[in-house]
C-alpha positions as CSV (number, residue, x, y, z in Angstrom):
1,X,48.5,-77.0,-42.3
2,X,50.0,-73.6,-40.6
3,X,53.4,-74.3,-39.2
4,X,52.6,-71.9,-36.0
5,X,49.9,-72.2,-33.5
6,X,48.1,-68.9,-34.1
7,X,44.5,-70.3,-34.2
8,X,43.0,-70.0,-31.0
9,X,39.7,-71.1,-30.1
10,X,37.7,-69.3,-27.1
11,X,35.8,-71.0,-25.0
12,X,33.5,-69.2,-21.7
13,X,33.7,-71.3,-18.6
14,X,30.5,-72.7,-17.2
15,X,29.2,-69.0,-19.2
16,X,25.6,-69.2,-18.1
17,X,26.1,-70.0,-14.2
18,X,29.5,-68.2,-14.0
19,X,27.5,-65.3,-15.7
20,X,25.0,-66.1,-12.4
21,X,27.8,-66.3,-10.0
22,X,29.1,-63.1,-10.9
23,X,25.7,-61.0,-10.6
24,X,25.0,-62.7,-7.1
25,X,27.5,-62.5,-4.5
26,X,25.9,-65.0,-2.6
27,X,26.2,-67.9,-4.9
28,X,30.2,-67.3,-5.8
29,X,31.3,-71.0,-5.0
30,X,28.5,-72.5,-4.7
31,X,26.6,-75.0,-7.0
32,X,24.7,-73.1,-9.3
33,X,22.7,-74.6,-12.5
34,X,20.8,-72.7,-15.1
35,X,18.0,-74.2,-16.8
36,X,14.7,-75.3,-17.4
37,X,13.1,-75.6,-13.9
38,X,9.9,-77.8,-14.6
39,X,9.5,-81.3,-14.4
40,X,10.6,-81.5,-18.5
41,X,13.4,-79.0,-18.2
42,X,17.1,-79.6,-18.9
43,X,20.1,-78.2,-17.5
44,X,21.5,-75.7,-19.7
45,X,25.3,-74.9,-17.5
46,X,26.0,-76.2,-14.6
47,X,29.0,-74.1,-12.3
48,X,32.3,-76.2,-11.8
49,X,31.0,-77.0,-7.8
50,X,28.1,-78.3,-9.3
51,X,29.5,-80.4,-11.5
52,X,31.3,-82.2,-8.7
53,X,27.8,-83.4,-7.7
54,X,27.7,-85.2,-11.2
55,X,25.3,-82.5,-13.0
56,X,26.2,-81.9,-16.6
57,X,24.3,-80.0,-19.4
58,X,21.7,-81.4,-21.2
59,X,21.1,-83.8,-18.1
60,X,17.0,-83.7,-17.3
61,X,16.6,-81.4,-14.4
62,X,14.8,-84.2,-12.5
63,X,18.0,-86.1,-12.0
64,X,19.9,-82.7,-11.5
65,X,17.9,-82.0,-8.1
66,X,18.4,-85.2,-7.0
67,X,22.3,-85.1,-7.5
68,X,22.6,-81.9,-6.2
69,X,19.7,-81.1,-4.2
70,X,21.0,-77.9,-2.2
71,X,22.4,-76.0,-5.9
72,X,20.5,-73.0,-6.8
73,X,18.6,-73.9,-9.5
74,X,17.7,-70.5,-12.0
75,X,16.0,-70.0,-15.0
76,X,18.4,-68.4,-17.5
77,X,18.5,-64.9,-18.4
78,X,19.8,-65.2,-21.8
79,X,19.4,-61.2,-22.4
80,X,22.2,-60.6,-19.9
81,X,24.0,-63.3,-21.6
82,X,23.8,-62.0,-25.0
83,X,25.4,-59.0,-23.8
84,X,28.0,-60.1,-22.3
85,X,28.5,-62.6,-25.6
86,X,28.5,-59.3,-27.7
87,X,31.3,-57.8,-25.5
88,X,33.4,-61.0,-25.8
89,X,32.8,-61.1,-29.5
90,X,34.2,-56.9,-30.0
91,X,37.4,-58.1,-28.5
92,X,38.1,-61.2,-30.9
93,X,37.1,-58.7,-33.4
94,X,39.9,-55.9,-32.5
95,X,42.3,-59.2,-33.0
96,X,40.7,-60.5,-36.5
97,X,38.6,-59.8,-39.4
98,X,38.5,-63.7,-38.9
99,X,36.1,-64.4,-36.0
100,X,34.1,-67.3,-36.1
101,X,31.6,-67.8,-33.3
102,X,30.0,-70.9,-32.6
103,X,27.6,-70.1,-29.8
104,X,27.2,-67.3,-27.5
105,X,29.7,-68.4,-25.4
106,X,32.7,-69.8,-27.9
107,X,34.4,-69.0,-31.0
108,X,37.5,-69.6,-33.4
109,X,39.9,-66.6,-34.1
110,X,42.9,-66.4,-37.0
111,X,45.4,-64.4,-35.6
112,X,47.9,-64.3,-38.0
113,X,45.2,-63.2,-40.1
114,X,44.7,-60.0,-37.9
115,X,48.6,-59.8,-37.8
116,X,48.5,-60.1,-34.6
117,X,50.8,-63.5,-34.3
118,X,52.8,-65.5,-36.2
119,X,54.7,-67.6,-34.0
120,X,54.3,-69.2,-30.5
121,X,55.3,-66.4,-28.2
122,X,53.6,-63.8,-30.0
123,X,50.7,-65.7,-29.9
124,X,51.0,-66.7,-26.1
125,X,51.3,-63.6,-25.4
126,X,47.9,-62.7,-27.4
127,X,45.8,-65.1,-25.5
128,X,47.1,-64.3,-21.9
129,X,46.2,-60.6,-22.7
130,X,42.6,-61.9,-24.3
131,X,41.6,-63.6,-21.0
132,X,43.0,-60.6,-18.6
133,X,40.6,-58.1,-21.1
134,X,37.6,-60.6,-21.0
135,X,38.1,-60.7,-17.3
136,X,38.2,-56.9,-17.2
137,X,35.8,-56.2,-19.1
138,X,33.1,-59.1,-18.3
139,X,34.3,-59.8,-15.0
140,X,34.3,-63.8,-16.6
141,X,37.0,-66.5,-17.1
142,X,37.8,-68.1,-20.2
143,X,39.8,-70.9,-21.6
144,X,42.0,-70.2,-24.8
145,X,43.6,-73.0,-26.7
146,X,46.4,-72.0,-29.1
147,X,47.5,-74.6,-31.9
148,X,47.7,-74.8,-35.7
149,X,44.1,-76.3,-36.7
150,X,40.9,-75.6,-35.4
151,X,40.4,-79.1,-34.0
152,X,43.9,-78.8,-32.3
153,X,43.0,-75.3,-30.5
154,X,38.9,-76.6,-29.6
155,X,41.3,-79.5,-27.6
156,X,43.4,-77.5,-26.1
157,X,40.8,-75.1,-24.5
158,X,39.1,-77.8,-23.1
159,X,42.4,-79.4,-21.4
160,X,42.7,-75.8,-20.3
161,X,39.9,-75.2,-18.3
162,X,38.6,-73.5,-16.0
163,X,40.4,-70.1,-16.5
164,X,43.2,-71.6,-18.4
165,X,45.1,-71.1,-21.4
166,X,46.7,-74.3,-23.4
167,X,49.2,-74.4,-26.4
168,X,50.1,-77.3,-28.6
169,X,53.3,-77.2,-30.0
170,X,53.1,-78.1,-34.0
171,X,54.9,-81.7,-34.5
172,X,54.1,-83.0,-31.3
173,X,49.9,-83.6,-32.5
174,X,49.9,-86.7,-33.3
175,X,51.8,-87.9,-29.9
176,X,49.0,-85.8,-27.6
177,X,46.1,-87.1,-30.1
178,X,47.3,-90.9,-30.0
179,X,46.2,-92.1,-26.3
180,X,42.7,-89.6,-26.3
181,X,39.6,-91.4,-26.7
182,X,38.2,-91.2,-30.2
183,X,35.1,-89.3,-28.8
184,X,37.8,-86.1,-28.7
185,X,37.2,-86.0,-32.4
186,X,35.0,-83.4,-34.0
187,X,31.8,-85.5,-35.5
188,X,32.2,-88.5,-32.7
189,X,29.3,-88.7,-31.3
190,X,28.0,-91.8,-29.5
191,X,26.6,-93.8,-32.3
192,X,30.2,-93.4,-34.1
193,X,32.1,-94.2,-30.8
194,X,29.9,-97.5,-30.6
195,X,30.3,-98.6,-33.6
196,X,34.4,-97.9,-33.8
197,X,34.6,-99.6,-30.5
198,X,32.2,-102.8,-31.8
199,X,35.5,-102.5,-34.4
200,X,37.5,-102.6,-31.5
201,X,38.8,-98.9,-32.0
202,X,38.6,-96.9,-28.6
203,X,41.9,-94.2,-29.1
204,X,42.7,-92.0,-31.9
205,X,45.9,-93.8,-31.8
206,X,43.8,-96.8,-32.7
207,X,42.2,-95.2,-36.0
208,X,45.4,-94.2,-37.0
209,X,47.0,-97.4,-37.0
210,X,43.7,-98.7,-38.3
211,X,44.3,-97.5,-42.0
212,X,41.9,-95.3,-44.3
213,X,40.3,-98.1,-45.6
214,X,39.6,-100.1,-42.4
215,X,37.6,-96.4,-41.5
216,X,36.0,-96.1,-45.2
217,X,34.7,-99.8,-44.3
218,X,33.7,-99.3,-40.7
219,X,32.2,-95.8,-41.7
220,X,31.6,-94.9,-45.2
221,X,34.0,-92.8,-47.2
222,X,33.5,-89.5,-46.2
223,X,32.7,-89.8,-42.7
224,X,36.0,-92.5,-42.5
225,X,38.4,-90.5,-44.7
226,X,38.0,-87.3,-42.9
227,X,38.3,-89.0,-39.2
228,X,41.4,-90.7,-40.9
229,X,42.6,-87.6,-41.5
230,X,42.0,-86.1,-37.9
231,X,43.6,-88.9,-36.5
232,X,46.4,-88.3,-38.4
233,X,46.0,-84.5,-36.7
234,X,45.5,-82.7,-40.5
235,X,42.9,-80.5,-40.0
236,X,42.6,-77.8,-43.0
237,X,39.6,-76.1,-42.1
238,X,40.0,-72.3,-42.5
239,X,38.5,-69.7,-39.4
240,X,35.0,-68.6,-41.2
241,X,34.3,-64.7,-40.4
242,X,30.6,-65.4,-40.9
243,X,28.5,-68.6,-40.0
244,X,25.7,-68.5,-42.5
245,X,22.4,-70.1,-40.6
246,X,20.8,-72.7,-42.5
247,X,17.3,-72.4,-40.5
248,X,15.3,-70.3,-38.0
249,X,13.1,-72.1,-35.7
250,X,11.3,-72.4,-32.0
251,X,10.1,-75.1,-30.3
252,X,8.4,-75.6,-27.1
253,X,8.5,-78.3,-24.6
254,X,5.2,-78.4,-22.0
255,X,5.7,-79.8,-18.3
256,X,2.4,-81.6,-18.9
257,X,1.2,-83.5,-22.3
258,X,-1.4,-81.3,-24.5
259,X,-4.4,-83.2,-25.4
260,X,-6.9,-80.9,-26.5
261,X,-6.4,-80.8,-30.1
262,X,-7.7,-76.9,-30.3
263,X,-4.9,-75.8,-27.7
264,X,-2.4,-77.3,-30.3
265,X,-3.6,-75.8,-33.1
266,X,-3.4,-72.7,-30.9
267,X,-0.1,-73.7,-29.7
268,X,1.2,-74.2,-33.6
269,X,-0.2,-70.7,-34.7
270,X,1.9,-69.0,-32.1
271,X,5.5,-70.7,-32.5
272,X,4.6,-70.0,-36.1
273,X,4.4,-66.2,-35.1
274,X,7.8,-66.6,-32.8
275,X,9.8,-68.1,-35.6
276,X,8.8,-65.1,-38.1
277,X,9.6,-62.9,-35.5
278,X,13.3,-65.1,-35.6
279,X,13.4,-65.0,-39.0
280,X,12.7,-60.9,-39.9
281,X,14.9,-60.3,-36.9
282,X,18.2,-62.5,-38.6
283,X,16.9,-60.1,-41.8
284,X,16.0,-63.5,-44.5
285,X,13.2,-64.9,-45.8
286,X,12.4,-68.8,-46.1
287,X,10.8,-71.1,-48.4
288,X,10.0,-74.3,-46.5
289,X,8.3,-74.7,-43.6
290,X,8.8,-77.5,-41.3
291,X,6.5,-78.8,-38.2
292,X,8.0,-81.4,-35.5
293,X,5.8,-83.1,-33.5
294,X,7.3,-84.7,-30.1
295,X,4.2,-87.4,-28.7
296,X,3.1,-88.4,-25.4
297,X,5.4,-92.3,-26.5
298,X,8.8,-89.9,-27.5
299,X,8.1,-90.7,-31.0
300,X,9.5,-87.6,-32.8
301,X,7.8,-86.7,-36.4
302,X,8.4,-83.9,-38.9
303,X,6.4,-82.8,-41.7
304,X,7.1,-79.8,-44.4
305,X,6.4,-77.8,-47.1
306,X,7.7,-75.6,-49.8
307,X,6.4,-72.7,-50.7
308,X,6.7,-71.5,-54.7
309,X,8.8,-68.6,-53.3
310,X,10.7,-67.0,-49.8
311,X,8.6,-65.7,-47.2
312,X,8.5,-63.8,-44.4
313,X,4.9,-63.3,-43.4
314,X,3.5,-64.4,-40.8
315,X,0.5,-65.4,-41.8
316,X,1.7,-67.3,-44.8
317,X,3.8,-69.4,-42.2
318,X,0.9,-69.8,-40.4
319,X,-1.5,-71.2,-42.6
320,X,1.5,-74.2,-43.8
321,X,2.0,-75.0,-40.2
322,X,-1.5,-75.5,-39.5
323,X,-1.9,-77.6,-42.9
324,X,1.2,-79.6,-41.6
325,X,-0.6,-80.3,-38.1
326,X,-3.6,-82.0,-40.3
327,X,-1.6,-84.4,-41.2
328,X,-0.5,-85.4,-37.9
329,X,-2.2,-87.6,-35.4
330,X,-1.9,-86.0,-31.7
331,X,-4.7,-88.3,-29.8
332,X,-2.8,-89.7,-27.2
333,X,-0.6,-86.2,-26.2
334,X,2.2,-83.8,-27.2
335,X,5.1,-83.0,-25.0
336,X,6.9,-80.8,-27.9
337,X,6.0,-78.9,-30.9
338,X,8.3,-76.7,-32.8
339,X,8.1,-74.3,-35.7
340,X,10.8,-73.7,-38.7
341,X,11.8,-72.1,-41.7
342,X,14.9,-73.7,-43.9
343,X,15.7,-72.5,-47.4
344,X,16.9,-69.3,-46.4
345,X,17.1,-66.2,-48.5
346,X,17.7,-61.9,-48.0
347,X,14.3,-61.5,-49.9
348,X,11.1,-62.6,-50.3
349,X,9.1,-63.5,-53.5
350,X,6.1,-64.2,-51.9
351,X,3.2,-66.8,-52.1
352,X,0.4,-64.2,-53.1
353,X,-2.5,-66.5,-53.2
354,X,-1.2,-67.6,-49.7
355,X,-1.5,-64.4,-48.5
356,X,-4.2,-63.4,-49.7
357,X,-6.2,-66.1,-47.9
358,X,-4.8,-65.7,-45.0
359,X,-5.7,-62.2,-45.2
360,X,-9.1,-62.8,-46.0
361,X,-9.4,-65.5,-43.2
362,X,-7.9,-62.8,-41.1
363,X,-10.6,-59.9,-42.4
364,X,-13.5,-62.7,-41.7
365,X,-13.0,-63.4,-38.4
366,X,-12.6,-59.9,-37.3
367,X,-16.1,-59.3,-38.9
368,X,-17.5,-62.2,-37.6
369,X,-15.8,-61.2,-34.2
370,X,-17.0,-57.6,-34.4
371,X,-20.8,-59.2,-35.4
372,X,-20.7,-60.7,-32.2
373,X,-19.5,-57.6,-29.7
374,X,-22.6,-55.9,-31.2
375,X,-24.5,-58.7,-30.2
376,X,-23.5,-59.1,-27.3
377,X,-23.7,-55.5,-26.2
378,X,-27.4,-55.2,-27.9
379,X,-28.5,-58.3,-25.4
380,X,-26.9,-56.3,-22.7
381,X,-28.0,-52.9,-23.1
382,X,-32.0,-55.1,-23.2
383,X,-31.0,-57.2,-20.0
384,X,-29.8,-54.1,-18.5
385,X,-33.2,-52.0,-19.2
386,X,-35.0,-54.9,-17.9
387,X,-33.2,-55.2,-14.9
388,X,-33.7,-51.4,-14.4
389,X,-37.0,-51.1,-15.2
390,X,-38.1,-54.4,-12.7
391,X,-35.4,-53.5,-9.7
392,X,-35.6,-49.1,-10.0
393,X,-38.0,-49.3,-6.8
394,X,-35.3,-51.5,-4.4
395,X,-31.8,-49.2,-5.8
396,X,-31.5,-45.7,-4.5
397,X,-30.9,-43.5,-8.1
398,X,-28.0,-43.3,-9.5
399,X,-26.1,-46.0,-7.6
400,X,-23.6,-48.5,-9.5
401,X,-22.9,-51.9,-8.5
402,X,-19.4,-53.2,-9.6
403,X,-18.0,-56.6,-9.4
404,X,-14.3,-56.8,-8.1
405,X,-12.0,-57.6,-10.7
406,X,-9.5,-60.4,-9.3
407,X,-5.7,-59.6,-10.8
408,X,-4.0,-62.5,-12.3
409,X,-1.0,-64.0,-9.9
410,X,2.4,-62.2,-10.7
411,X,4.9,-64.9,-12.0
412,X,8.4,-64.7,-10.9
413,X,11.4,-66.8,-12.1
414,X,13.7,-67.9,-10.1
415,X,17.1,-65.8,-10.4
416,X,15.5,-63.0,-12.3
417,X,16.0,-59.6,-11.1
418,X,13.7,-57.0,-9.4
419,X,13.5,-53.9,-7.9
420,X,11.7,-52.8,-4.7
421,X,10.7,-49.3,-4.0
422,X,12.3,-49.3,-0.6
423,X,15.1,-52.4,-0.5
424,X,16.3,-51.5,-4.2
425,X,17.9,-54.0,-7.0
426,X,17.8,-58.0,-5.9
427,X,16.8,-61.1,-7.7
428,X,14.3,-63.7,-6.8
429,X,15.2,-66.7,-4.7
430,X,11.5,-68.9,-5.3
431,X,8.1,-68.2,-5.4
432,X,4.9,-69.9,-4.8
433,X,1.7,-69.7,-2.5
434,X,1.4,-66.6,-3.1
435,X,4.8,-65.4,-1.7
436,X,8.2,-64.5,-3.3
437,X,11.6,-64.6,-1.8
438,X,14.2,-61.8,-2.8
439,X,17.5,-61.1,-2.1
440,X,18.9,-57.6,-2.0
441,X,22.9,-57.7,-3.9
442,X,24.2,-56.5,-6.8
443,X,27.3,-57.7,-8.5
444,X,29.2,-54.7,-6.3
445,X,28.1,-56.2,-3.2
446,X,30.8,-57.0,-0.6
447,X,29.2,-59.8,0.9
448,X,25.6,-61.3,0.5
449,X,22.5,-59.3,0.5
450,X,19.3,-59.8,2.6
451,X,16.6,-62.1,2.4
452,X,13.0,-60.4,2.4
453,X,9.7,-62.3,1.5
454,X,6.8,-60.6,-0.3
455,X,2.9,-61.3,-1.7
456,X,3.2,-61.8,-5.0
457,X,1.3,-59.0,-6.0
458,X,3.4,-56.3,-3.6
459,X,2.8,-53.0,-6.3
460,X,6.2,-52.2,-4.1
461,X,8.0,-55.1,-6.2
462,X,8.5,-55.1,-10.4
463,X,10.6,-56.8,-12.8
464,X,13.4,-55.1,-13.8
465,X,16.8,-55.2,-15.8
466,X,20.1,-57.1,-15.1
467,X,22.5,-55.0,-14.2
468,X,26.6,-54.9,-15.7
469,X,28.8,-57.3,-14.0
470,X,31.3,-54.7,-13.8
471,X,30.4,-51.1,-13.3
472,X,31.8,-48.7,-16.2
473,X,34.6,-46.3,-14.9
474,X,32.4,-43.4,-14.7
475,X,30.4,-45.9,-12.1
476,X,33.1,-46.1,-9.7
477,X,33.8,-42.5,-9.6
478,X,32.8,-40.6,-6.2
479,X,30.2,-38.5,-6.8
């Protein structure tokens, strides 16, 4: 292990609802918590004042709303987030070919690898100027831990936040690590924690005094020789520029169990589409397909199958996650389904018999499909000469009746933004009963912005783009 603490490990604070916070003046310090807003959603982020309130990620928005019933609750707008992530990520880059991100919002930098730093005030001095060019540049705070592993610097971001920046001294590990609960550890979760405490280990202090072979026992031999070694703060996993996915997939969750066994099939076919989408997008090709299945009782089943070569087409993916639905029984409801691809590749070798019927499947229902229009219009065109013929004495020539065509409801989530032809750029408050509630602010607002409520279908009112957190210097120019 490295002798100065120059990896550093990134971490966004609260990045989806500061990301919020930021774009609407009127919720800076306020409870704020981004996520899924029907009765099945999760929380995604919750802000720091709404965590206060006892709301945490992945907690079911249900309890959420109880806990904190006056937080704005938004659906996320992971476009503006990815931008922001992409921003965040060209600045570790201009410090390190070694960049390692681990979400949107997080990531790993070498920076003696990017000579950059090589001792502990050079690099102290890198991570305080990180955090002021994020800030700058994003208009965001983030933590920055500083140590000589990866485990080390992950643990000292955390003790750093919010808007922090933490450094752990090489030789003094072991001391911080000792009285930390063993959860702290990377690959703790809370089956291991269990079971280490039913061993009557709580602290990493604990393990280490334990021995390697007390852990091997308790755990197995990998999983207890490498928390041994953690314990023992030896971490020697190098900063990875590239994070090579192992899958692509989607998966849906619906706010009301699907029993119809037709919508599911329906449902299937287009997750299958999403995940192709996914997977030409990340530029591979996969050879096994995989269907989960979440039922109406929580019980969670997966089924797969492998293709004879890679593929990316869509309809091949399809077909194999329609044949995998057969095979599962969805009587009594779904709540999830989900669609993926694993055995990744950068080319495809495809299943040619697989496409081909899927292609003629394809070409037969469009003929059948087309059959029918001309049906259709045929009976039409001899129920409209009837009608003619038997009502031409009671309608005046030439005169068309029309039936009024009823618009579908406009839907509009909660915290994303629109534009009015007369107020200008706001974001939506709530909708429902026909009505939406906007406020007028951008992120250059002063103070709050004004609260207007429209119909639904107002052709004054449309969807529009996030705008940047902080405006560009040529924004803030007088014109």
């Amino acid at each position: 292990m490295r002798t100065a603490p120059t990896i550093l490990h990134l971490d966004m604070d609260a990045f989806y609802a500061s990301a919020e916070q930021a774009a609407k003046p009127s919720l800076r310090g306020k409870a704020v918590v981004v996520g899924g807003l029907g009765p099945r959603g999760v929380v995604a982020t919750a802000s720091y004042e709404a965590r206060k309130f006892g709301v945490h990620s992945a907690m079911p928005m249900g309890q959420a709303r109880r806990l904190a019933p006056n937080a704005a609750y938004l659906v996320p707008r992971f476009g503006l987030y990815r931008e922001i992530s992409d921003q965040v990520m060209t600045l570790l880059r201009e410090l390190s070919p070694l960049v390692e991100p681990l979400s949107l919002d997080e990531a790993f930098v070498d920076l003696e690898a990017g000579g950059v730093a090589d001792d502990r005030a050079s690099a102290l001095a890198v991570g305080e100027r990180l955090r002021a060019d994020i800030k700058a540049v994003t208009g965001l705070p983030g933590s920055v831990g500083l140590a000589a592993s990866k485990m080390l610097a992950k643990i000292a971001s955390e003790e750093a936040k919010p808007d922090g920046l933490r450094l752990i001294e090489p030789g003094t590990e072991r001391d911080l690590l000792a009285p930390m609960s063993v959860r702290i550890l990377p690959g703790v979760g809370p089956a291991t924690g269990d079971h280490l405490r039913r061993g009557g280990i709580t602290t990493v202090g604990e393990i280490a005094g334990a021995g390697e072979d007390e852990l091997v026992r308790l755990l197995g031999k990998s999983h207890g020789s490498a928390l041994y070694a953690m314990a023992l703060a030896r971490d020697e996993r190098p900063v990875v520029a590239e994070r090579e996915s192992k899958s692509v997939s989607v998966e849906d969750t619906y706010d009301v169990d699907i029993h119809d066994r037709v919508r599911v099939r329906g449902e299937v076919a287009r997750l299958a589409e999403r995940c192709v989408e996914r997977l030409r997008a990340a530029g591979h090709s996969g050879r096994t397909i995989v269907l989960k299945v979440r039922r109406f009782d929580f019980s969670t089943l997966t089924r797969s199958e492998t293709l004879r070569g890679p593929t990316d087409d869509p309809g091949v993916v399809r077909e194999a996650a329609a044949r995998l639905l057969e095979s599962v029984d969805t009587t009594g409801g779904v709540r999830l389904l989900g669609v993926g691809v694993t055995g990744l590749a950068d080319y495809t070798q495809e299943d040619l018999f697989a496409q081909a019927q899927a292609q003629a499947q394809a070409e037969a229902v469009e003929a059948l499909e087309a059959r029918r229009e001309a049906e259709e219009e045929r009976a039409e065109e001899e129920r409209a000469g009837k009608e003619r013929a038997g009502e031409a004495a009671e309608e005046p020539v030439g005169e068309t009746v029309t039936e009024p065509v009823v618009p579908a409801e406009r839907r509009w989530a909660a915290g994303h933004d629109v534009r009015h032809a007369e107020y200008g750029h706001g974001w939506v408050q709530g909708s429902g009963l026909g009505r939406v509630t906007v406020r007028f602010e951008t992120p250059e607002s002063s103070a709050p912005g004004r609260v207007r409520t429209f119909r639904t279908d107002d052709p004054a009112l449309e969807p529009a783009e996030p705008l940047p957190l902080v405006a560009s210097p040529e924004e803030l120019e007088p014109r």
